[in-house]
C-alpha positions as a Markdown table, in Angstrom:
| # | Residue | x | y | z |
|---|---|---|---|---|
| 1 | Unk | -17.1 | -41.3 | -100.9 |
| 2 | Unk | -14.1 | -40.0 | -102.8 |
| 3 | Unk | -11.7 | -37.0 | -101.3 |
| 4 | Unk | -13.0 | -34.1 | -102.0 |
| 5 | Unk | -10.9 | -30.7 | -102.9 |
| 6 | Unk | -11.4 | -27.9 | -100.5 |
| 7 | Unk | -12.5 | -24.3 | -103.0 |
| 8 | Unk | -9.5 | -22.5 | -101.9 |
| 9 | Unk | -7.2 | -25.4 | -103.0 |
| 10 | Unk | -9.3 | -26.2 | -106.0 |
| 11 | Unk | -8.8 | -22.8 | -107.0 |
| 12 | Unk | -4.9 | -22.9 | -106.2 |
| 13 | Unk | -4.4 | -25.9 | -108.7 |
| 14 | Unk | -6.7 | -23.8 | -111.5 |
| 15 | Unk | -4.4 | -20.8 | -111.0 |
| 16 | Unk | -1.1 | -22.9 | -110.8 |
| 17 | Unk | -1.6 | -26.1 | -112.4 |
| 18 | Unk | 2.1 | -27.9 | -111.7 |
| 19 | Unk | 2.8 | -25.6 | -108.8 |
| 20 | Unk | 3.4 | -23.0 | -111.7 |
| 21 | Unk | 0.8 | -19.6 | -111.6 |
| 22 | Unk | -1.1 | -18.7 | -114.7 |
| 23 | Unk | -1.0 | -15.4 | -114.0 |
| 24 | Unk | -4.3 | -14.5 | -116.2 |
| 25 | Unk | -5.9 | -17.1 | -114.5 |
| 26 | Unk | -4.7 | -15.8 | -111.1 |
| 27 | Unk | -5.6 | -12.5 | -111.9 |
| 28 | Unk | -9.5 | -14.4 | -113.0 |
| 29 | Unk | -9.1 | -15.5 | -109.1 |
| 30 | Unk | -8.4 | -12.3 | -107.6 |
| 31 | Unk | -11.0 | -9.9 | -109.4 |
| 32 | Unk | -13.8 | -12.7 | -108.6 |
| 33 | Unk | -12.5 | -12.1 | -104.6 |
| 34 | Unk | -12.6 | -8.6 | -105.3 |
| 35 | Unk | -15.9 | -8.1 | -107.0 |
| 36 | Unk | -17.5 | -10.5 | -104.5 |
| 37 | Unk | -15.8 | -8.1 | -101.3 |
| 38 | Unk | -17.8 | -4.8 | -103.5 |
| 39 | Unk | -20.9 | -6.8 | -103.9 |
| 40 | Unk | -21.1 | -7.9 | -99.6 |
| 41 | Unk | -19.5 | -4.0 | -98.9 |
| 42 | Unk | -21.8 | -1.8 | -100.6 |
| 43 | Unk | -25.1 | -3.0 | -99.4 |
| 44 | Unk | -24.2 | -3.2 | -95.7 |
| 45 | Unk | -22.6 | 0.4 | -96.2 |
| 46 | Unk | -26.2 | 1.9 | -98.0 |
| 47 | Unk | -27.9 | 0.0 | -95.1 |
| 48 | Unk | -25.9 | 2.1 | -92.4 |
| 49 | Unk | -27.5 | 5.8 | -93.7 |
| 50 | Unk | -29.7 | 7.0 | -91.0 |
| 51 | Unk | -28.5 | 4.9 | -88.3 |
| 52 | Unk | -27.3 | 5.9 | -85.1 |
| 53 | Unk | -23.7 | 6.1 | -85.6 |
| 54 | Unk | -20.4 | 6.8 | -83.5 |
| 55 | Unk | -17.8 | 9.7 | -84.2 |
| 56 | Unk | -14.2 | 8.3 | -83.1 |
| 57 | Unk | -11.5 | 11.5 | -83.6 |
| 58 | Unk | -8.9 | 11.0 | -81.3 |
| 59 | Unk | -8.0 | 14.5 | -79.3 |
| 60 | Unk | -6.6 | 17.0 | -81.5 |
| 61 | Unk | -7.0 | 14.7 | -85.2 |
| 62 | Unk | -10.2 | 16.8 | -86.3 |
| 63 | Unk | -8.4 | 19.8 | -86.8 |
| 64 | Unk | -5.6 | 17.8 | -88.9 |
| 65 | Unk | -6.1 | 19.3 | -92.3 |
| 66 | Unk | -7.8 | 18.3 | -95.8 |
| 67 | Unk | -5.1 | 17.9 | -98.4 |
| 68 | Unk | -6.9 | 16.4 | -101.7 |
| 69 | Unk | -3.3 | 16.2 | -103.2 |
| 70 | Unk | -3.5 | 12.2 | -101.0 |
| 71 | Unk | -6.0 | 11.4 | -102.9 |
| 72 | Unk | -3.0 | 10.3 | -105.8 |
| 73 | Unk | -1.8 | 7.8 | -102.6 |
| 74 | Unk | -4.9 | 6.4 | -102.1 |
| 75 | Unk | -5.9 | 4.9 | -104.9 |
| 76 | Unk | -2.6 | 3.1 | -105.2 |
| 77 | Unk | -4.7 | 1.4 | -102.4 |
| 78 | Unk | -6.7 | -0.2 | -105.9 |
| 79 | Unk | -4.1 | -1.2 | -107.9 |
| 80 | Unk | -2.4 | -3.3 | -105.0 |
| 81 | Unk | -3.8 | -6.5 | -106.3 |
| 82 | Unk | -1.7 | -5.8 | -109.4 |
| 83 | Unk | 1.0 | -6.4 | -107.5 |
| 84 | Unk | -0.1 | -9.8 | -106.6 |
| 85 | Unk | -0.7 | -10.8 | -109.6 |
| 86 | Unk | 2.9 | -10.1 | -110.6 |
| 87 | Unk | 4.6 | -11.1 | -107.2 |
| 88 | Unk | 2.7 | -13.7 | -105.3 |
| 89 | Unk | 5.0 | -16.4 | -105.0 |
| 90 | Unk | 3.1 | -19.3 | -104.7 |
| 91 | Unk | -0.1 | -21.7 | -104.3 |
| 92 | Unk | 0.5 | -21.6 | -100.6 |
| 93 | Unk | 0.4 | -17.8 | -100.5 |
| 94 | Unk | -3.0 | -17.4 | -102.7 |
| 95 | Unk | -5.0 | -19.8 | -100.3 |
| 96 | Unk | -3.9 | -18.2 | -97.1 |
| 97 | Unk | -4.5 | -14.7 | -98.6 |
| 98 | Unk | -8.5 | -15.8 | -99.8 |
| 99 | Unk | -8.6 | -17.6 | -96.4 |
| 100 | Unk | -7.5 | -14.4 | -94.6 |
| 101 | Unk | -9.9 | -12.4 | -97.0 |
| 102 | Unk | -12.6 | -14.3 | -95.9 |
| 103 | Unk | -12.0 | -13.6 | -92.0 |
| 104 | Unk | -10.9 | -10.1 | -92.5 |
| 105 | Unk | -14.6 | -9.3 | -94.4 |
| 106 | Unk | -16.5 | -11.7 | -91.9 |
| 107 | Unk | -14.9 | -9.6 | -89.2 |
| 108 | Unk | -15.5 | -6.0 | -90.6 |
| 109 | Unk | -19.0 | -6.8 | -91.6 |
| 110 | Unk | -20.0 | -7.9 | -88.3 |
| 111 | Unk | -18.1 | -4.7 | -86.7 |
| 112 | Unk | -19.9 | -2.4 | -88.9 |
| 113 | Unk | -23.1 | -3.8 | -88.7 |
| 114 | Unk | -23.4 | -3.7 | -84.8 |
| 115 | Unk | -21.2 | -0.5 | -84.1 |
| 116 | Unk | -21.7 | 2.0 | -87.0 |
| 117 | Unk | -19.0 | 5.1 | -87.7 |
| 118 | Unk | -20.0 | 7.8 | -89.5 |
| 119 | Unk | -17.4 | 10.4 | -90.8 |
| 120 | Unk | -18.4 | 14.1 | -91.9 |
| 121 | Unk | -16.3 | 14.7 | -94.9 |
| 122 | Unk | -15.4 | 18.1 | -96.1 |
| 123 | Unk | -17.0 | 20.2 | -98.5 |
| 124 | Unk | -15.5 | 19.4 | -101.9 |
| 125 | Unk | -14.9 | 22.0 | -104.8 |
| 126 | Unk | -14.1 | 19.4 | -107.6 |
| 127 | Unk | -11.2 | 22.0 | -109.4 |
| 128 | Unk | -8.4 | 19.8 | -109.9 |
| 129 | Unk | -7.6 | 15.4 | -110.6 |
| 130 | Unk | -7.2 | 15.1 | -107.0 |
| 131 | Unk | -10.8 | 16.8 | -105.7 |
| 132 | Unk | -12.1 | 15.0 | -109.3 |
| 133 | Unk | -11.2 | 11.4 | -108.2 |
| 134 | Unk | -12.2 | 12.6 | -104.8 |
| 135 | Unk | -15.5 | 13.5 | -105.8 |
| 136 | Unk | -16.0 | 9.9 | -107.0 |
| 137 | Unk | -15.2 | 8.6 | -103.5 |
| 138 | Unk | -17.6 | 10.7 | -102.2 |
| 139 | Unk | -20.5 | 8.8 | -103.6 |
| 140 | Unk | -20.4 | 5.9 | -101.2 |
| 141 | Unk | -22.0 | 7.1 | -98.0 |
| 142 | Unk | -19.8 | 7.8 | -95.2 |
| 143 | Unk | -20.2 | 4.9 | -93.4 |
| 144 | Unk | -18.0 | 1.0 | -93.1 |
| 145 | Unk | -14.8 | 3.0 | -91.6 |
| 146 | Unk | -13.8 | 1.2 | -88.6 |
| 147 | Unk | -12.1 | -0.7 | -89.6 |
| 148 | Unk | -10.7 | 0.2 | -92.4 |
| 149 | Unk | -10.4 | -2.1 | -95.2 |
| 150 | Unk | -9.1 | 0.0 | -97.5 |
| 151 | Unk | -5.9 | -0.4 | -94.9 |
| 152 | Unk | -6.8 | -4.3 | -94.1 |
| 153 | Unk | -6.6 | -5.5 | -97.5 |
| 154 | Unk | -3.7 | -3.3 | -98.3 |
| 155 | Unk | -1.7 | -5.2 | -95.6 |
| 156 | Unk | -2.8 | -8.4 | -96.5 |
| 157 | Unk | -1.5 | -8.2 | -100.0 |
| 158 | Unk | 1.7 | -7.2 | -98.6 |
| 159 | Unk | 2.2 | -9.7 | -96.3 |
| 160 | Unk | 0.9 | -12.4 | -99.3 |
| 161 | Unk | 3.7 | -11.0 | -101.2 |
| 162 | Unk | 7.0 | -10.2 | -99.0 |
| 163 | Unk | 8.5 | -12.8 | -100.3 |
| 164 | Unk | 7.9 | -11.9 | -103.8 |
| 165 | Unk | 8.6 | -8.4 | -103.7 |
| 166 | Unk | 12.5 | -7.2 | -104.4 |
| 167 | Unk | 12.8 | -4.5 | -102.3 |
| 168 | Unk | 10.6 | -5.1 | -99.6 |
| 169 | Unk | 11.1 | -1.7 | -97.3 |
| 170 | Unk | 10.0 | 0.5 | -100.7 |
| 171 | Unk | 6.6 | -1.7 | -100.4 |
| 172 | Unk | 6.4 | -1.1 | -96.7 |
| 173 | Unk | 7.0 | 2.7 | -97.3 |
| 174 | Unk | 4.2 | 3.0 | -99.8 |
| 175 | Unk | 1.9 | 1.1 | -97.4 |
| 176 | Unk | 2.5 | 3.7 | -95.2 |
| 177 | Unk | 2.4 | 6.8 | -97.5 |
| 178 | Unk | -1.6 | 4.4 | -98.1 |
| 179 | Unk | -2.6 | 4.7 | -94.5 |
| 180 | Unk | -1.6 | 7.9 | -93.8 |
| 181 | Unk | -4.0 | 9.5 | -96.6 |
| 182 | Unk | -6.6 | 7.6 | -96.1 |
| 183 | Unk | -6.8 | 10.4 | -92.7 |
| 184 | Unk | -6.1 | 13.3 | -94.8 |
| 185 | Unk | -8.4 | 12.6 | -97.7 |
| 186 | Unk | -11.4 | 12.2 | -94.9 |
| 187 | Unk | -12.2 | 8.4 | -95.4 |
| 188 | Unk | -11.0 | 7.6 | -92.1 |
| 189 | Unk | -10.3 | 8.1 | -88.9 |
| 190 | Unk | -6.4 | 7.3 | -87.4 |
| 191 | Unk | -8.4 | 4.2 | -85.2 |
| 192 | Unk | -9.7 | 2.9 | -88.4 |
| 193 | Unk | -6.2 | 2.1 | -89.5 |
| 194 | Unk | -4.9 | 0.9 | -86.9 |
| 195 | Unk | -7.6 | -1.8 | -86.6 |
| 196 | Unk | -7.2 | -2.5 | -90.0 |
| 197 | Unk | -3.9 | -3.4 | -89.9 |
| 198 | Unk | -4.3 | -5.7 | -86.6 |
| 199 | Unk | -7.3 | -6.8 | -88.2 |
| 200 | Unk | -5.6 | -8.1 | -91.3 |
| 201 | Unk | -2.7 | -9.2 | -89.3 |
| 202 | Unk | -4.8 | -11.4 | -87.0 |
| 203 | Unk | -6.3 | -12.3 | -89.9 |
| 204 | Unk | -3.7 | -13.9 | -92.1 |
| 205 | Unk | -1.8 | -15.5 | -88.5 |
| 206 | Unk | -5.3 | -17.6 | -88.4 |
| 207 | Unk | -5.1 | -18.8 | -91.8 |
| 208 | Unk | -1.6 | -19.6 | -91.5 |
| 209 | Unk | -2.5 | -21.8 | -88.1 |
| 210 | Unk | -6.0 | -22.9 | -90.1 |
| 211 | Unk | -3.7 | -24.1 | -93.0 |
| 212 | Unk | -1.2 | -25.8 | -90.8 |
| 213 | Unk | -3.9 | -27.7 | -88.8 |
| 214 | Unk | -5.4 | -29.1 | -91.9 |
| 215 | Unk | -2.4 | -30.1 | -93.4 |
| 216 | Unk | -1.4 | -32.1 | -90.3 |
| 217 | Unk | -4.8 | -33.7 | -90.3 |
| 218 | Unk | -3.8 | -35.1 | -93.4 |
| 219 | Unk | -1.0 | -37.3 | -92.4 |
């Protein structure tokens, strides 16, 4: 039997044939890893309605305020993987960011599917763009918050792009300015993103230590 090419590397040489991106073809790459997260996400989140389901407010964060103005922070949270597709540096990078993907869904699917979190959102009076995006949120049932992947794959974009990004502390502050609305816009709660972000940082060490392992099993 001849070697055969693992997906994730397969895909790698599609998207940078040379060691060289194509970016439209890595931008074909990260859509398909983005539609396939929506298509596994918004089944297990419809299947969550009428469960029992836990509350998790830390003491004193339910009287924190609404301010629908966040709302223009996070979506910035969707356009992320544009970012990616202008400043992933390399091959190297994409596969340990699907790899990490992968673990970081496997992990949040399981969590939500045996410990469900429901979060009461406000009542919405759609009178402006923010409420109006807002609004649109609001669709999805109120379930799949803890963790957070709205935070998760946020981080793991970052850390799949540090090296690619020029001034690296403006990224970190806008991934900030991300997780902190995701509390005042009512999609999560402040535990949510916190295990997001150790979520996707446990996440992408594996895939570093995954990748390292099969590269040494190759010598």
């Amino acid at each position: 039997m001849g070697n055969r090419t693992h997906p994730l590397a397969a895909l790698s040489q599609w998207a940078a044939p040379q060691g060289h991106f194509i970016r439209w073809r890595l931008a074909i790459v990260l859509v398909a890893a983005y539609g396939g997260f929506v298509a596994t996400y918004l089944p297990i989140n419809f299947y969550s309605i009428g469960r029992d389901a836990r509350v998790l407010y830390l003491p004193g964060e339910a009287a924190l305020p609404f301010i629908p103005e966040f709302e223009f922070l996070y979506i910035l949270g969707y356009v992320l993987p544009v970012v990616a597709v202008i400043r992933l540096p390399g091959t190297r990078e994409l596969q340990r960011l699907l790899t990490a993907l992968g673990l970081t869904l496997a992990v949040a699917y399981a969590t939500y599917l045996v410990f469900p979190v429901y979060l009461e959102r406000p009542h919405l009076e759609v009178d402006s763009v923010a409420t109006f995006l807002l609004s649109l949120e609001y669709k999805d049932p109120s379930y799949n918050h803890f963790p957070s992947l709205h935070v998760a794959i946020s981080w793991l974009i970052y850390l799949a792009c540090r090296r690619g990004v020029r001034h690296r502390h403006l990224f970190l502050a806008l991934l900030c300015g991300i997780f902190v609305s995701t509390i005042f816009v009512k999609q999560h709660y402040a535990v949510d993103v916190v295990f997001g972000v150790a979520l996707a940082a446990g996440a992408w060490r594996v895939s570093g230590k995954l990748k390292a392992a099969n590269a040494a099993s190759k010598r």
